[in-house]
gemmi code that builds the backbone of each chain (N, CA, C; Angstrom):
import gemmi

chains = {
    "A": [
        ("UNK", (-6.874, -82.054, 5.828), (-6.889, -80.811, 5.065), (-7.374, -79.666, 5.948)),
        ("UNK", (-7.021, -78.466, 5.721), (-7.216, -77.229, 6.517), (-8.454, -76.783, 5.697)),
        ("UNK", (-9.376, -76.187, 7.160), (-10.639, -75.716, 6.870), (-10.881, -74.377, 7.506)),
        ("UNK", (-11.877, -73.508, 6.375), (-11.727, -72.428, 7.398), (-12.976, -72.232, 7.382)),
        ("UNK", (-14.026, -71.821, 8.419), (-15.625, -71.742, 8.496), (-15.741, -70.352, 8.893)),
        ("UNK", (-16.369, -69.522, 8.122), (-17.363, -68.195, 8.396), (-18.397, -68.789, 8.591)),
        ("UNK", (-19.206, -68.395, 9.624), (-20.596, -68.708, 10.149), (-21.832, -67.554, 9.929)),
        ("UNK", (-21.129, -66.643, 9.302), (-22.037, -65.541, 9.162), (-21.986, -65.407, 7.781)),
        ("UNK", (-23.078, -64.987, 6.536), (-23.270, -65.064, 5.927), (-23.472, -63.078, 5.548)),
        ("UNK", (-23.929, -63.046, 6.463), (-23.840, -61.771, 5.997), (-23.996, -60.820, 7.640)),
        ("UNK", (-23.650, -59.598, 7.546), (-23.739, -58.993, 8.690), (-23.830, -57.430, 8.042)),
        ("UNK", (-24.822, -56.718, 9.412), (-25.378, -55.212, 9.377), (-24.668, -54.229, 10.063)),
        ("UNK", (-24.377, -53.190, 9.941), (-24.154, -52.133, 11.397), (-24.375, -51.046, 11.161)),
        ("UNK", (-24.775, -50.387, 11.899), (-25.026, -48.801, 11.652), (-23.614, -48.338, 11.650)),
        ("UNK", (-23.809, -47.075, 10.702), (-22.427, -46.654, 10.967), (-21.861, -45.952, 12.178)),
        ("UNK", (-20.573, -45.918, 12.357), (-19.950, -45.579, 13.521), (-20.222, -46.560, 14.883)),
        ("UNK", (-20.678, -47.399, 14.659), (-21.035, -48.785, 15.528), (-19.574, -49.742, 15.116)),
        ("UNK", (-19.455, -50.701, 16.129), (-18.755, -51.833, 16.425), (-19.158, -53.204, 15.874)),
        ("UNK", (-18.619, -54.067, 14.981), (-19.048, -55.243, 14.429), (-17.940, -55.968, 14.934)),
        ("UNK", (-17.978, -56.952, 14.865), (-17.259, -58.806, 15.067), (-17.540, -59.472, 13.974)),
        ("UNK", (-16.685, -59.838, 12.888), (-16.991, -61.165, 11.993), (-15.890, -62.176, 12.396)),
        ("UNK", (-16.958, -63.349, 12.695), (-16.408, -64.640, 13.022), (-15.637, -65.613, 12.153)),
        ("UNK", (-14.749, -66.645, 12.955), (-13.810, -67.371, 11.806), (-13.675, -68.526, 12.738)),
        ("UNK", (-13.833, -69.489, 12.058), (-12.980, -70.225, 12.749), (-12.170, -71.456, 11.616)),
        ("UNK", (-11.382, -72.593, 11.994), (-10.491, -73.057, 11.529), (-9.824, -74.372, 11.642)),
        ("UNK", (-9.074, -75.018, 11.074), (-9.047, -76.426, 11.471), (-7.520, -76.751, 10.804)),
        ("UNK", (-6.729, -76.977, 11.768), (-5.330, -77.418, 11.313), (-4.510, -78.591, 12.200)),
        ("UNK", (-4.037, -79.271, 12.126), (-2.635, -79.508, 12.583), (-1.145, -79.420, 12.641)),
        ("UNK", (-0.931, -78.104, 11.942), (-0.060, -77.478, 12.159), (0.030, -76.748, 12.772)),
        ("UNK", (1.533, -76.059, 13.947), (2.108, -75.411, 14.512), (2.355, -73.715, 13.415)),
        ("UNK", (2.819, -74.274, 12.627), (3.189, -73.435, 11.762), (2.090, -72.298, 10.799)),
        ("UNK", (1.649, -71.215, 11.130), (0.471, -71.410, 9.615), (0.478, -69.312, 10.130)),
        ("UNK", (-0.215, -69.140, 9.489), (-0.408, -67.398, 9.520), (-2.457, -67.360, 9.121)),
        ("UNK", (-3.076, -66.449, 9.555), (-4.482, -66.072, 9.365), (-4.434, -64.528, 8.895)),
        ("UNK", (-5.401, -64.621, 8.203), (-5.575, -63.531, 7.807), (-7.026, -62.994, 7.403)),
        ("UNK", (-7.396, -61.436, 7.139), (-8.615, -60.972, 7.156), (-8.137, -60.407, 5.739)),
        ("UNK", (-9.181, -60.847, 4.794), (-8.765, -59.778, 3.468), (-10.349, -59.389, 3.082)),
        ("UNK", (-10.400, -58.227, 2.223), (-11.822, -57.314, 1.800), (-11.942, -57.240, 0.801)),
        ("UNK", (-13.132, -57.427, 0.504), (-13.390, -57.308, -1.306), (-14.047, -56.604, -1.361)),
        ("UNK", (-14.275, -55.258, -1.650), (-14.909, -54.682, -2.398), (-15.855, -54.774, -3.252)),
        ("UNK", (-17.455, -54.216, -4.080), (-18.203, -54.919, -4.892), (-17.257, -54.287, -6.552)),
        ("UNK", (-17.081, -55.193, -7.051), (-16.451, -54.891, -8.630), (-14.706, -54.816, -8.273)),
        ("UNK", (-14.095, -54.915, -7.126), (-12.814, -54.185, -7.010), (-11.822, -55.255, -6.203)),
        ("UNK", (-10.724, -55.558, -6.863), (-9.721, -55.893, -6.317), (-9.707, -56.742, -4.501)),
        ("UNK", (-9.330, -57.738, -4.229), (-9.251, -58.228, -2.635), (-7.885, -57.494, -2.030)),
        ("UNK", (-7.444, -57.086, -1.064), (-7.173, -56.483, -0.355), (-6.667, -56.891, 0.886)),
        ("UNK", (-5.718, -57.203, 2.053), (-5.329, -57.358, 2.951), (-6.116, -56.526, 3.476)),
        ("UNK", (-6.402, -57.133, 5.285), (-7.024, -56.005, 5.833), (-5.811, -56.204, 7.401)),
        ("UNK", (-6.019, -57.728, 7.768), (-4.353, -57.743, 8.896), (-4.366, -59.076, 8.693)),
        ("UNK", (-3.285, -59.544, 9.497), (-2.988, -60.852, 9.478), (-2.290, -61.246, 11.218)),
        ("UNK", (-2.154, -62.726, 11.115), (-1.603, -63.086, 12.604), (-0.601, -63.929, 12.016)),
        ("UNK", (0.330, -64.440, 12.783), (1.027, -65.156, 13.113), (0.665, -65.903, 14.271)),
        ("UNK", (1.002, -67.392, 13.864), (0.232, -68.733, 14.542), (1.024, -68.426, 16.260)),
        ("UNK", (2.247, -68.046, 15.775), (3.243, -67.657, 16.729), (2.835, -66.663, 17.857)),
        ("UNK", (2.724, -65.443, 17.616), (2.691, -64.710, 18.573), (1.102, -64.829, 19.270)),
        ("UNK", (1.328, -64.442, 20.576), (0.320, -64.188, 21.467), (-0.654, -63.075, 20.668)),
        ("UNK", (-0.415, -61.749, 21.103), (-0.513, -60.935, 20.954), (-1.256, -60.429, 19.918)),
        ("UNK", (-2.768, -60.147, 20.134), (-3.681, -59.731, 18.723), (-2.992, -59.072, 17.896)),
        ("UNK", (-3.351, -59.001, 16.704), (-3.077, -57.903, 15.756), (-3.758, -56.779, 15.407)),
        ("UNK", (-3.491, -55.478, 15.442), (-4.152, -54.321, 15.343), (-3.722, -53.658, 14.477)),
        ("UNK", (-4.727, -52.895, 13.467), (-4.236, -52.366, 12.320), (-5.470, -51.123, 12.450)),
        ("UNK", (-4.947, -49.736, 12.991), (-6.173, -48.935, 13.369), (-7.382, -49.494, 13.683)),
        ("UNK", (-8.307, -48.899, 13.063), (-9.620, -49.583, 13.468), (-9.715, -51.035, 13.511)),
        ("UNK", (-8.627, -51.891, 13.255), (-9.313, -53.120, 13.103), (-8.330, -54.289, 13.936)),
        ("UNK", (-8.835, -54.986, 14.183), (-8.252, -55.688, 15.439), (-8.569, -57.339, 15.239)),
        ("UNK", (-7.835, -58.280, 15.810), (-8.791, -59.549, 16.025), (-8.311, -59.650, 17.352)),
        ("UNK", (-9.553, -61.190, 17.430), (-9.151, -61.686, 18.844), (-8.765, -63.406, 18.003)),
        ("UNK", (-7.284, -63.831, 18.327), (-6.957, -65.157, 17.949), (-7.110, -65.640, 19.276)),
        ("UNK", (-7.998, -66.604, 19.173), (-7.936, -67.640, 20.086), (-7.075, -69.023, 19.530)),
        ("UNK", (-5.842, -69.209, 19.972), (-5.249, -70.175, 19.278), (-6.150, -72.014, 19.599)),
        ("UNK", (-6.142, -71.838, 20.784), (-6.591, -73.236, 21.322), (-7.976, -73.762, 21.288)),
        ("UNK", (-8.842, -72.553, 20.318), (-9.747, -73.042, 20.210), (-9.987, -72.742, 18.827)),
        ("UNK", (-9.184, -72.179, 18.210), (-9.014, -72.142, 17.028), (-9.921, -71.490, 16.229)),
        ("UNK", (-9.906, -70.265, 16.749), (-10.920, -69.359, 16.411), (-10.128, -67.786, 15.978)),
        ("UNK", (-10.362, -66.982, 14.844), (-9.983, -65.915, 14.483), (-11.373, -64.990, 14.592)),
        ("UNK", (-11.396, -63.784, 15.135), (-12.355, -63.122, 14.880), (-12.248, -61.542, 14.451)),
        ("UNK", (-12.488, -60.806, 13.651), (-12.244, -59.425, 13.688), (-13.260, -58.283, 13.570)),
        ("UNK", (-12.417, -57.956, 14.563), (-13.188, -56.494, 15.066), (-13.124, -54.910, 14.435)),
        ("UNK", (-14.040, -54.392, 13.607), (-14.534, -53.310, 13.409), (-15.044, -52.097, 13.626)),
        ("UNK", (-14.005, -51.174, 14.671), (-14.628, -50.433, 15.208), (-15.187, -48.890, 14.112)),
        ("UNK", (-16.164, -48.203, 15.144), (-16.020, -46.494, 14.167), (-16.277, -47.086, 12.625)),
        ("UNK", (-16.718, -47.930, 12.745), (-17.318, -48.447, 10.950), (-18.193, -47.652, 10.149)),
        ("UNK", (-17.352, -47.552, 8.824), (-17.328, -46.465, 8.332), (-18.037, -47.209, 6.422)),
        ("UNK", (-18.685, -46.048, 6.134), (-19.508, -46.195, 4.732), (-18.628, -47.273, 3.731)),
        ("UNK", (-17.298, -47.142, 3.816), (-16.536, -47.387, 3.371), (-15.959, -49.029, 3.174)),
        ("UNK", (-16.056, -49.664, 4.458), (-15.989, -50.990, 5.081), (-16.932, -51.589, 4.614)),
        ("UNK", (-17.976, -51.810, 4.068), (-18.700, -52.119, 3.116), (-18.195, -52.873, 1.790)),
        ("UNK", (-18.587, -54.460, 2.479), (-17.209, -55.182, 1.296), (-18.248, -56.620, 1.692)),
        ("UNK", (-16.985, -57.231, 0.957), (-16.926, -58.978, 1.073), (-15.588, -58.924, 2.507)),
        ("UNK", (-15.698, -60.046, 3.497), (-14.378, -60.003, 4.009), (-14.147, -61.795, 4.089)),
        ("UNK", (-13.433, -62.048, 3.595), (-12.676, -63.806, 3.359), (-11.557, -63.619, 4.447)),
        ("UNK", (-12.176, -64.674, 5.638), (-10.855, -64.836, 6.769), (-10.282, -66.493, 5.832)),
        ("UNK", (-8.632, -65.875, 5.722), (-7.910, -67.114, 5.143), (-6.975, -67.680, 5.994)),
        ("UNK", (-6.580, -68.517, 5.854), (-5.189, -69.489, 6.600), (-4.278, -69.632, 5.093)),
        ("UNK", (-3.113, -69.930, 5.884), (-1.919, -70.329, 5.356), (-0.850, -71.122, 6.012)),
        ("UNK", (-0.343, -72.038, 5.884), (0.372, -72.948, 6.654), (1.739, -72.356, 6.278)),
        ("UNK", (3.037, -72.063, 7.125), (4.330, -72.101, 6.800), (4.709, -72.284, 5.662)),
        ("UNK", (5.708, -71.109, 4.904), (5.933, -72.065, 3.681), (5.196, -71.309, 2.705)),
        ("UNK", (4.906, -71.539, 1.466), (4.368, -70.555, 0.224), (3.430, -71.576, -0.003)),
        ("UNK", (2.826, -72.044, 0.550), (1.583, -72.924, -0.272), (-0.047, -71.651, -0.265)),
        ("UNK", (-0.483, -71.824, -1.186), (-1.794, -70.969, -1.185), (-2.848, -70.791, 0.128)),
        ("UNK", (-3.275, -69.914, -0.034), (-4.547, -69.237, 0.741), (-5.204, -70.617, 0.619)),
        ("UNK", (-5.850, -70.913, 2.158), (-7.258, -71.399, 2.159), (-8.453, -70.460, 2.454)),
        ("UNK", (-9.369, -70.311, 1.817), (-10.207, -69.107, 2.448), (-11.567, -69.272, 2.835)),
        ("UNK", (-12.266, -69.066, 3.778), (-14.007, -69.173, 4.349), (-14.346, -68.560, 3.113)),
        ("UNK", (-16.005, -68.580, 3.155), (-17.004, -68.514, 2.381), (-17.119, -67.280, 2.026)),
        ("UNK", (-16.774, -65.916, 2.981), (-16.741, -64.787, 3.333), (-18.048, -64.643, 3.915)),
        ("UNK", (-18.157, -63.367, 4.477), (-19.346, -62.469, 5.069), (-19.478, -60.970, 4.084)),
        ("UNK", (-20.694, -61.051, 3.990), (-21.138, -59.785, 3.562), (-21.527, -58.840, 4.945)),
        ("UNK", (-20.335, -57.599, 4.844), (-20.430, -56.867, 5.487), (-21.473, -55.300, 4.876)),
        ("UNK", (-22.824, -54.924, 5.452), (-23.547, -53.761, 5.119), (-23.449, -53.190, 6.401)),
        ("UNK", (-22.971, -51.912, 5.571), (-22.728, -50.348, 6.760), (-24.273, -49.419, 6.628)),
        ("UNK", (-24.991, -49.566, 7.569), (-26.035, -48.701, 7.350), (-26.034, -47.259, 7.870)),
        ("UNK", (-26.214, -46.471, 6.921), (-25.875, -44.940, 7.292), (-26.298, -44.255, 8.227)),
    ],
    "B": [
        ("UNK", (4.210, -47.531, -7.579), (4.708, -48.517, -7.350), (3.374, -49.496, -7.454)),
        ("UNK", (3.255, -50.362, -9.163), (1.963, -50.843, -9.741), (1.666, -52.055, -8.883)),
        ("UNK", (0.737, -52.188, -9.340), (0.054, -53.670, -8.133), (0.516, -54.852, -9.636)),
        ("UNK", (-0.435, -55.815, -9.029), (-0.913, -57.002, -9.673), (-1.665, -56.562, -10.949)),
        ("UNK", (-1.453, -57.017, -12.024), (-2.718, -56.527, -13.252), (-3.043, -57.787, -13.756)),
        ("UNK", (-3.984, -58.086, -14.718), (-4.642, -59.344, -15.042), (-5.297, -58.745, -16.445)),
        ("UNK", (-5.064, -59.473, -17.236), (-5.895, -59.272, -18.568), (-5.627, -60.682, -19.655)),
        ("UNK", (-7.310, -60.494, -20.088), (-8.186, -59.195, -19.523), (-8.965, -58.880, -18.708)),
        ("UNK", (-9.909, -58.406, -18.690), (-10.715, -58.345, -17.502), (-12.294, -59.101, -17.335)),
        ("UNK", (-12.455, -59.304, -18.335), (-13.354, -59.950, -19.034), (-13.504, -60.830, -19.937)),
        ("UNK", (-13.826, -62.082, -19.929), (-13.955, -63.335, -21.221), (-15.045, -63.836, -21.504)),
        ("UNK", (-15.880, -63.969, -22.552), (-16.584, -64.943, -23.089), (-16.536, -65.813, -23.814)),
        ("UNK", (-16.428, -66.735, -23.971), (-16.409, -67.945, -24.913), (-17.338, -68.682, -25.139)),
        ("UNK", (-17.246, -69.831, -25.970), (-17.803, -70.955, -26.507), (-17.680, -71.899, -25.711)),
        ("UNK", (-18.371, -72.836, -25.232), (-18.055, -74.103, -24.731), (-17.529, -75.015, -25.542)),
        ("UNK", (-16.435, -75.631, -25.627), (-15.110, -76.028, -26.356), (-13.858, -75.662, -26.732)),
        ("UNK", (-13.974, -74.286, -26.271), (-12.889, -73.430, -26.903), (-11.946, -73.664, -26.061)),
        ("UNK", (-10.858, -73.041, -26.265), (-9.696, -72.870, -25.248), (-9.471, -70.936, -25.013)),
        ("UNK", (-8.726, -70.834, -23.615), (-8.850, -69.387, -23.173), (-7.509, -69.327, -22.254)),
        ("UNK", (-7.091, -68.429, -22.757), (-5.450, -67.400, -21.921), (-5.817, -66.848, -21.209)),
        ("UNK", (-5.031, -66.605, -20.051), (-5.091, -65.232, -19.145), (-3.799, -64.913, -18.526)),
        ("UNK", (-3.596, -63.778, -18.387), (-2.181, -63.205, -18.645), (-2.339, -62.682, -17.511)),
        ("UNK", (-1.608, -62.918, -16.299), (-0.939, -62.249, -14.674), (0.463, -61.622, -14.911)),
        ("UNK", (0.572, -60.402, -14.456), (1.684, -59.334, -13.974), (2.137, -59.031, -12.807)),
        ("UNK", (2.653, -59.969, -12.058), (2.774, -59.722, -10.689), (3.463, -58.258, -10.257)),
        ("UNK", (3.484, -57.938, -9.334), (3.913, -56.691, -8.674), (5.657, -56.967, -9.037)),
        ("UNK", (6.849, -55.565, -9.254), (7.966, -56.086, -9.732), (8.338, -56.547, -8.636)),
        ("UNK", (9.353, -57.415, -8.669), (10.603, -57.971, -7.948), (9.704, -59.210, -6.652)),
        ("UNK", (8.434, -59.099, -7.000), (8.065, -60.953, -6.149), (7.903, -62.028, -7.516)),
        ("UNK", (8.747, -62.959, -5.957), (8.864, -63.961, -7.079), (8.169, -65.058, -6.751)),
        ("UNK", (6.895, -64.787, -5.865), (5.892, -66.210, -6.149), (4.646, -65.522, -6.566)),
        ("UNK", (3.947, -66.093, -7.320), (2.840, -65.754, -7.989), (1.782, -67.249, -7.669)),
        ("UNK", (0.635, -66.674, -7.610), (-0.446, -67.506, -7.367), (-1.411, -67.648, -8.148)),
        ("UNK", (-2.124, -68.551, -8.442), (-3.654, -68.566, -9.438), (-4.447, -69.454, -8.244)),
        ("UNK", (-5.621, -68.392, -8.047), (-7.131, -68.600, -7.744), (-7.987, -68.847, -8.668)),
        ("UNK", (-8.942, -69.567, -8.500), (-10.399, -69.453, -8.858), (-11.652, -69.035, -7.742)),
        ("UNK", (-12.040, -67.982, -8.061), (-13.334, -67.938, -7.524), (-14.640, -68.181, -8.032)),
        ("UNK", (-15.693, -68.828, -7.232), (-17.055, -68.672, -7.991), (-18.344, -68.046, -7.010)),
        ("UNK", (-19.094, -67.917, -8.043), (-19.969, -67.265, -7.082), (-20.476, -67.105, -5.891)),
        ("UNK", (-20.233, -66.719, -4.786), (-21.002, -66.832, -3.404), (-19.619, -67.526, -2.960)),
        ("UNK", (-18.560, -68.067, -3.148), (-17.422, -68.651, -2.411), (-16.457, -67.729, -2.416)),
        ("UNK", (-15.422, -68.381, -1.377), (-13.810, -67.314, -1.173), (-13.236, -68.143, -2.472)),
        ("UNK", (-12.302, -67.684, -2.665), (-11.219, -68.006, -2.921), (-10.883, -69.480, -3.684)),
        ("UNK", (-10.151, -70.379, -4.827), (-10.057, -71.655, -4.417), (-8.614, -71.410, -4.607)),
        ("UNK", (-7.592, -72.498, -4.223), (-5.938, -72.030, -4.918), (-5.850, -73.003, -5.430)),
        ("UNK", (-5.345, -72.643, -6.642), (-5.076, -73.353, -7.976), (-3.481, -74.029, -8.540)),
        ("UNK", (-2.253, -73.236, -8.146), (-1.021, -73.378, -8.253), (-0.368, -72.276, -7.655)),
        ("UNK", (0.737, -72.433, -7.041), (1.699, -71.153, -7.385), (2.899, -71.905, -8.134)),
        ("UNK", (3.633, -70.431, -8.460), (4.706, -70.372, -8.428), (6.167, -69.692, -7.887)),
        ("UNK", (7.367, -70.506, -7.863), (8.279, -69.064, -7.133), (9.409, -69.263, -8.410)),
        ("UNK", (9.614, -68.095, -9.117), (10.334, -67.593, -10.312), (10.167, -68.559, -11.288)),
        ("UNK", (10.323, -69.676, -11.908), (9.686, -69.819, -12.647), (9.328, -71.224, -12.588)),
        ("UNK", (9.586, -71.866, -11.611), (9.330, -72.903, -11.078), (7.932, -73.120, -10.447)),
        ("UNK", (7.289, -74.108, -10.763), (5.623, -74.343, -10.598), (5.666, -75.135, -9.160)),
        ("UNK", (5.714, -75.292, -8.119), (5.803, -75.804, -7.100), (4.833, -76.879, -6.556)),
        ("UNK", (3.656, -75.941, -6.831), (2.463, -77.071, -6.346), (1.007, -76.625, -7.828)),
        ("UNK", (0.863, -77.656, -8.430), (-0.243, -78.054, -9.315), (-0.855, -79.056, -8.944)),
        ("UNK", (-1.150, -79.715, -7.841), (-1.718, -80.816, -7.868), (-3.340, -80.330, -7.370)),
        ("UNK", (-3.237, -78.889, -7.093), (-4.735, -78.475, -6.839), (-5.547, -77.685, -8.173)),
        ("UNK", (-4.746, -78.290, -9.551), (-5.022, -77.649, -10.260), (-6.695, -78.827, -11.102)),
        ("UNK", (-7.530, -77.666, -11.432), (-8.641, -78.614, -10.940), (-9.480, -80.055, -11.993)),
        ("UNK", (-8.606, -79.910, -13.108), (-8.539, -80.913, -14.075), (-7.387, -80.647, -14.980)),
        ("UNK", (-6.860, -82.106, -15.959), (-5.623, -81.863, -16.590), (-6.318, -80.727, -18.182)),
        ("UNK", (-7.485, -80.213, -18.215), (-7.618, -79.164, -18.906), (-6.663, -77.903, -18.604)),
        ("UNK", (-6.587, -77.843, -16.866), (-5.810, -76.687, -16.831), (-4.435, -76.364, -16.696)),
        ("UNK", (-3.835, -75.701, -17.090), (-2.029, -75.714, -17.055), (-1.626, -74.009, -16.908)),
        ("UNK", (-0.735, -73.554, -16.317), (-0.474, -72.686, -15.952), (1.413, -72.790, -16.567)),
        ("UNK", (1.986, -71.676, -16.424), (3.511, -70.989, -16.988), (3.404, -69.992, -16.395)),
        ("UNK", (5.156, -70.185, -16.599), (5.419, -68.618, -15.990), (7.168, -69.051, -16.426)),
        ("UNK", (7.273, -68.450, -17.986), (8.494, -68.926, -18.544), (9.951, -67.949, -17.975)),
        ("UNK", (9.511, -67.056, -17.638), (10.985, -66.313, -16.889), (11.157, -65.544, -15.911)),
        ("UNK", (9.878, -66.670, -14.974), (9.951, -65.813, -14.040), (8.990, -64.487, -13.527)),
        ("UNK", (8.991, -64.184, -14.443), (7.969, -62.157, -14.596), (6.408, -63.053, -14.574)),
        ("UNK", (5.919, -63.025, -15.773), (4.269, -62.607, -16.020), (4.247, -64.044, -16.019)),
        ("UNK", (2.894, -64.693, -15.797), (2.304, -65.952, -16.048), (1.232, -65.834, -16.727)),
        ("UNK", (1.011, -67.161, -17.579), (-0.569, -67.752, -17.921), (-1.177, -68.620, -17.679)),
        ("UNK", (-2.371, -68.752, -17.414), (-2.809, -69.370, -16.921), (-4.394, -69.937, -18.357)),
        ("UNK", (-4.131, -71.583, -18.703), (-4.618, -71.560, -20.103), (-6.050, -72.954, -19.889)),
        ("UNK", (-6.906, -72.611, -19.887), (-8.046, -74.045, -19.772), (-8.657, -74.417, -21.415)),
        ("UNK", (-7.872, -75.674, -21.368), (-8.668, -76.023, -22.660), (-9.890, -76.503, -22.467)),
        ("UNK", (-10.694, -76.560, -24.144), (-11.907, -77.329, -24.070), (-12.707, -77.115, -22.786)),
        ("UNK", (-12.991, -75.565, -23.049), (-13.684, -74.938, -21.781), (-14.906, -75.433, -21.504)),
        ("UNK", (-15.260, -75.629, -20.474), (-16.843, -75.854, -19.855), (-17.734, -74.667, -19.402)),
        ("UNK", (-19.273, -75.244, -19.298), (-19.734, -73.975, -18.512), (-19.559, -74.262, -17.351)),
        ("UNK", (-19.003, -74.905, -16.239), (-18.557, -75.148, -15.358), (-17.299, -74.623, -14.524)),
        ("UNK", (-16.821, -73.986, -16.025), (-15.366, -72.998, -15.663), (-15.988, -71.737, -15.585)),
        ("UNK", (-17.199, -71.113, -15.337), (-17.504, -69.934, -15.706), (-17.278, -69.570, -14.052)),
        ("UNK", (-16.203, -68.324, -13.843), (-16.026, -68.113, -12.846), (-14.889, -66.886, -12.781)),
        ("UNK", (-13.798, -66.187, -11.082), (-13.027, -65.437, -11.744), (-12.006, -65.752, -11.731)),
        ("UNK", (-10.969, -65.606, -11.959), (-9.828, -66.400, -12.113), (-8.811, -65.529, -11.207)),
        ("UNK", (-8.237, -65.301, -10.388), (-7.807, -64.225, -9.523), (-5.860, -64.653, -9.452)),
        ("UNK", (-5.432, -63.524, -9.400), (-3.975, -64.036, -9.646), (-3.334, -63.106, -8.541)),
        ("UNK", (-2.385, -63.443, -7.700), (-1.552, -62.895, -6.729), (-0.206, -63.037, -6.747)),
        ("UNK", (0.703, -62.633, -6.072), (1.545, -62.387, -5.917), (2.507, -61.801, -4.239)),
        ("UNK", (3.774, -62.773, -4.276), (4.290, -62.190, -2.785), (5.870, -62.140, -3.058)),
        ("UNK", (6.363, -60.746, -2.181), (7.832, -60.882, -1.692), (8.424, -62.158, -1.532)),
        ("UNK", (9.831, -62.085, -1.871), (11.191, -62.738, -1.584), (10.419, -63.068, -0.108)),
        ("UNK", (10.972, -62.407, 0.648), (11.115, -62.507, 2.278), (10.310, -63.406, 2.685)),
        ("UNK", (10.499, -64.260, 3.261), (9.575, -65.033, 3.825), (8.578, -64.427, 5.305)),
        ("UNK", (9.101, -63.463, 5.851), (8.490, -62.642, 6.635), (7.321, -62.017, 6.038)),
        ("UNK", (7.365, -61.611, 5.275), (6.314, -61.134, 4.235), (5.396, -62.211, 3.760)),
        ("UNK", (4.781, -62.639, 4.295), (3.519, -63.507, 3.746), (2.457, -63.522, 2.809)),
        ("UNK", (2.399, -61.622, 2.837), (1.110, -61.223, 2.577), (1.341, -61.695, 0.598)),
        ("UNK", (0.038, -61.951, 0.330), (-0.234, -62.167, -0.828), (-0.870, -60.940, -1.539)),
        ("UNK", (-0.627, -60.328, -2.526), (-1.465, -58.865, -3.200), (-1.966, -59.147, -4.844)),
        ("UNK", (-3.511, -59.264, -4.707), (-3.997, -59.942, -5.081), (-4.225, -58.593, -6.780)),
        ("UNK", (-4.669, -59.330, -7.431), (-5.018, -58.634, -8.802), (-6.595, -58.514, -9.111)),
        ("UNK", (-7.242, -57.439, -9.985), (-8.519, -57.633, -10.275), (-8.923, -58.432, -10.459)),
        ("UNK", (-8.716, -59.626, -11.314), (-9.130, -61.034, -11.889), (-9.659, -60.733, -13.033)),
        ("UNK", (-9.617, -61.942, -13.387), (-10.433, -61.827, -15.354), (-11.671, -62.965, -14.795)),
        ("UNK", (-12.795, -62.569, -15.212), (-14.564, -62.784, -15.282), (-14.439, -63.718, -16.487)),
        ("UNK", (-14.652, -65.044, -16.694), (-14.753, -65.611, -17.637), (-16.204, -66.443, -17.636)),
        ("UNK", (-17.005, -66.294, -18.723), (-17.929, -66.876, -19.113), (-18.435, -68.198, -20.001)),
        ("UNK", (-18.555, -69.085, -19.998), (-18.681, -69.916, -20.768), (-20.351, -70.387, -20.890)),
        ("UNK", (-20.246, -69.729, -22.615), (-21.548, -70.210, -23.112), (-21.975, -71.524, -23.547)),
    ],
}
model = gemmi.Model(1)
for chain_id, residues in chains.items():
    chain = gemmi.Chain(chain_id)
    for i, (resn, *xyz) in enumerate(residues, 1):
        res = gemmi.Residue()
        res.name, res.seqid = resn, gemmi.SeqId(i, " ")
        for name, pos in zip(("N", "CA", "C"), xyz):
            atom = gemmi.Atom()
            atom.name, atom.element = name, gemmi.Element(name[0])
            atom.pos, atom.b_iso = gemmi.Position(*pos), 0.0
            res.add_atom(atom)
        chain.add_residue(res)
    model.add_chain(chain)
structure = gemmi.Structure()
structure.add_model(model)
structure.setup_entities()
């Protein structure tokens, strides 16, 4: 079965500072997609980016970036210019090929300190 | 161009009772998903579906729970003989045709309580 581990439970940053929330993951499939989604407190989850198991090539979505390490099977994303706003829940999920459901980590509590 | 809606947004019940919850996926996707979340955890996945076909229930988390989705459009999602053990949110999503499109777009969820 596919596993996905947040190791951080919660994380700080001043604002306009740089954060990293960690991921990592457990598959034997070739096939699968990762993803970073945000929850908000009271509000709707949210895409924030996603990868493909496939490509090299991080994914960048303005401020926000990861680093996939495929071979060690690690997702991580990066937060730059962090803003009052970013101030959420963030659940790094997997998905294997195919329409089968989200697996998702524990999340991290992300606090933006002003 | 509306999202995901879920109602209601809020439930309390009885422990024994039985409880509906009604998902609106975004128009024109045709797989829809049911989560459970509980406190302090991500996510759990519960079933999807693609149009009105139930694909995978076998993560559905006792035969209390059963899910529909009779034409395709809106689903329910129904737990009998509720527990306080079901007290949790019930989160419902939805994705594009395209298989390129992965992304799932998730709905407020309905808060259900069991007294």
């Amino acid at each position: 079965a596919q596993t996905v581990t947040q190791s951080q439970p919660e994380m700080s940053v001043q604002e306009a500072e740089t954060v990293t929330l960690s991921c990592t993951y457990d598959t034997s499939e070739s096939d699968y997609y990762l993803f970073w989604y945000k929850q908000p407190p009271s509000r709707q989850m949210i895409l924030v980016i996603r990868q493909e198991a496939y490509k090299q090539q991080n994914a960048t979505e303005n401020r926000f970036s990861v680093n996939f390490q495929k071979a060690a099977k690690s997702f991580s994303l990066k937060i730059s210019d962090s803003q009052l706003g970013d101030a959420a829940m963030y659940f790094c999920a997997y998905r294997r090929g195919g329409a089968d459901g989200l697996t998702f980590g524990k999340g991290t509590h992300l606090i933006i300190q002003p | 161009d509306t999202g995901v809606s879920q109602d209601p947004r809020h439930k309390i019940t009885k422990r024994g009772q039985n409880v509906t919850f009604r998902c609106d996926p975004i128009s024109e996707h045709n797989r829809l998903y049911w989560y459970r979340q509980t406190l302090g955890q991500g996510p759990e996945f519960l079933t999807y579906f693609q149009n009105e076909a139930q694909l995978e229930k076998s993560r559905l988390l006792s035969d209390r729970f059963s899910a529909e989705r009779p034409k395709g459009s809106f689903s329910t999602l129904e737990i009998q003989r509720t527990e306080q053990g079901d007290s949790a949110m019930y989160l419902c999503a939805s994705s594009p045709r395209d298989r390129a499109q992965e992304t799932q777009y998730f709905g407020p969820g309905t808060r259900l309580l069991v007294l």
